[in-house]
C-alpha positions, -999 to +999 in steps of 0.1 A: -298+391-570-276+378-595-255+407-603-251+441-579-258+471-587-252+489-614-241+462-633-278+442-631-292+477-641-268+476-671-279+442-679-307+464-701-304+496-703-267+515-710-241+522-689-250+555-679-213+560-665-199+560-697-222+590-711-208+621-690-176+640-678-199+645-644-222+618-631-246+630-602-238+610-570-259+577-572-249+571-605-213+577-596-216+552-564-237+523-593-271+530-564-297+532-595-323+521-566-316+555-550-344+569-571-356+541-590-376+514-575-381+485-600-403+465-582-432+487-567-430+520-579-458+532-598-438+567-613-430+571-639-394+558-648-399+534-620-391+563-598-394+566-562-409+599-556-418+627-585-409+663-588-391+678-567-400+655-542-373+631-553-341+655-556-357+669-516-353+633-503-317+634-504-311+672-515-320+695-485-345+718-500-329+753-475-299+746-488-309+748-527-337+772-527-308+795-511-290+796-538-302+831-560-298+808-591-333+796-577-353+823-569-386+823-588-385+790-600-421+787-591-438+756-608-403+746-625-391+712-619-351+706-607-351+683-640-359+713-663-327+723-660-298+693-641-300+658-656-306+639-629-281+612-644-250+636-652-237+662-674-202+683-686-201+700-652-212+696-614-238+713-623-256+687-643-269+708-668-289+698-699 
């Protein structure tokens, strides 16, 4: 590659670390290609899984749906509510 990560990411698209007081953990650490695959995902975004599927892969699903925040969530997505890229708190909200 000719530049590591983030700073190939941010070759085209904004510095995302710049844009929040909180930045989830792969943003943080510049590992865009911990959700985002940009070579053979067919997702949306380039992503590598969808849903709730993608926060699960690193996120252990026990440990959030324990949490009585998320009860009844049923059919909600974990994006409804956290950016996934960061946000004013640890929380991520939007």
């Amino acid at each position: 590659m000719i530049e590591p990560q983030p700073g190939l990411c941010y070759m085209c698209h904004e510095d995302l670390g710049t844009q929040y007081n909180t930045l989830h953990g792969p943003v943080a650490g510049g590992y865009c290609t911990s959700c985002h695959d940009p070579h053979r995902s067919e997702n949306e975004h380039l992503l590598r899984f969808t849903g709730q599927q993608l926060c699960f892969h690193c996120h252990k699903p026990e440990s959030v749906l324990k949490n009585e925040m998320h009860q009844d969530l049923d059919g909600m997505e974990c994006a409804d509510c956290h950016n996934p890229h960061g946000g004013e708190d640890k929380y991520i909200f939007h």
